[in-house]
C-alpha positions in Angstrom: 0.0 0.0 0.0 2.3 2.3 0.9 4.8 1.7 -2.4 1.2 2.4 -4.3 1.5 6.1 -2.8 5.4 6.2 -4.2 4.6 6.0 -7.9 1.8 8.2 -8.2 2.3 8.7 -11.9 0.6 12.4 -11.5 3.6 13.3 -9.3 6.1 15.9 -10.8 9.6 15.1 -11.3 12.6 16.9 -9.6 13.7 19.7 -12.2 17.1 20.3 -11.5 18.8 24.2 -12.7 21.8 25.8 -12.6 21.1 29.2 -11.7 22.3 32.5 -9.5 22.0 33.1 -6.6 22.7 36.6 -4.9 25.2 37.3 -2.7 27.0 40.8 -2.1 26.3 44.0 -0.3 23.7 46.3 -1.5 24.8 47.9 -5.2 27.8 45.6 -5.1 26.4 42.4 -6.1 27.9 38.9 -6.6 26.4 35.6 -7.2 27.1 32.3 -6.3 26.5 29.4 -9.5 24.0 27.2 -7.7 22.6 23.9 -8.8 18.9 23.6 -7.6 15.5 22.4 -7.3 13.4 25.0 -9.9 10.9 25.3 -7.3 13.0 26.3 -4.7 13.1 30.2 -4.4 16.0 32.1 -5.7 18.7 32.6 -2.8 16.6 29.6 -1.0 18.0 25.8 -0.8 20.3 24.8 -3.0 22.1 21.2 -3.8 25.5 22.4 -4.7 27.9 25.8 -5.7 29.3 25.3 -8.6 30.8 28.4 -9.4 31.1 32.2 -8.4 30.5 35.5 -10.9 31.2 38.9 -10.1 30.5 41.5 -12.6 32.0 43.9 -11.1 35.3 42.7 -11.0 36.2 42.6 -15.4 37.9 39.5 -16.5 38.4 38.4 -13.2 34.7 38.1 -12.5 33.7 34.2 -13.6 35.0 31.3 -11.9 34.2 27.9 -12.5 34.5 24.3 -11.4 33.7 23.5 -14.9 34.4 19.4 -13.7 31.0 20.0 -11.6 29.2 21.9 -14.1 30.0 19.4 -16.5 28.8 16.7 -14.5 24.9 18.4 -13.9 25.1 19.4 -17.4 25.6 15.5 -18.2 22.3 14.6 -15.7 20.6 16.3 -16.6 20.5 19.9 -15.6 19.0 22.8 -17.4 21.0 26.2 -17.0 19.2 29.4 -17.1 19.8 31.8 -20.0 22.2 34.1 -18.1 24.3 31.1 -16.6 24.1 29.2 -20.4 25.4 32.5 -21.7 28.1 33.2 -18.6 29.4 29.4 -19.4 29.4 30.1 -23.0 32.0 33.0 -22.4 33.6 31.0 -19.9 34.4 28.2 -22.6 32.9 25.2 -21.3 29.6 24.8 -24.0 32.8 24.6 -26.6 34.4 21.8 -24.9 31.4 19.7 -24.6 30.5 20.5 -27.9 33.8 19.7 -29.0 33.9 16.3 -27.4 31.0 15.4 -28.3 32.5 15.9 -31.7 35.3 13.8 -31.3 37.4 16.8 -32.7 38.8 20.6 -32.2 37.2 23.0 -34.0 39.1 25.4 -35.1 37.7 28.4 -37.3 33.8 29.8 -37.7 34.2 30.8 -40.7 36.0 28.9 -43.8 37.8 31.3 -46.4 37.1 30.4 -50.0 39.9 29.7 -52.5 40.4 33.0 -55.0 39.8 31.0 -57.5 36.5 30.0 -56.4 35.2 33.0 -56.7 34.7 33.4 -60.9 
């Protein structure tokens, strides 16, 4: 009876997302990379930090333990637009892509030969 109660099949599943989470004085902000439950609030309970941005800081501002993030990203984990775009500066979306791939890419664009062109 009570394993009947375990699979109720209109149960939602745990959506896991990499996300921010605040941190920081007021008008100085930083956030902490979080991986969480999508229905917990946003600088509520969290599973694991991942990573730390500060935007104040310049080139200094993004650090990653891109071993973890690769590991939720392989799970399952969605990231939200900012952190999909914060890891896509940082690098890491290339790499996976890249392994995935099985190869380095190299250039976006290919030049044509000049005699291609007539």
């Amino acid at each position: 009876m009570q394993d009947e109660q375990d699979l109720n099949p209109n149960e939602e599943f745990l959506m896991v997302k990499i996300r921010l989470r605040r941190t920081g004085r007021k008008k100085q902000p930083t956030y902490r990379i979080v991986v969480a439950d999508s229905r917990s609030p946003r600088d509520g309970k969290f599973i694991e930090v991942i990573g730390q941005y500060a935007p104040r800081q310049g080139e200094q501002a993004l650090n990653l333990k891109s071993d973890r993030v690769n590991y939720w990203l392989d799970n399952g984990a969605q990231p939200t637009d900012t952190v999909r775009s914060l890891l896509r500066k940082a690098g890491v979306l290339k790499t996976r892509h890249e392994t995935r791939l099985g190869r380095q890419l190299t250039a976006a664009a290919v030049p044509l030969a000049e005699g291609a062109e007539a």
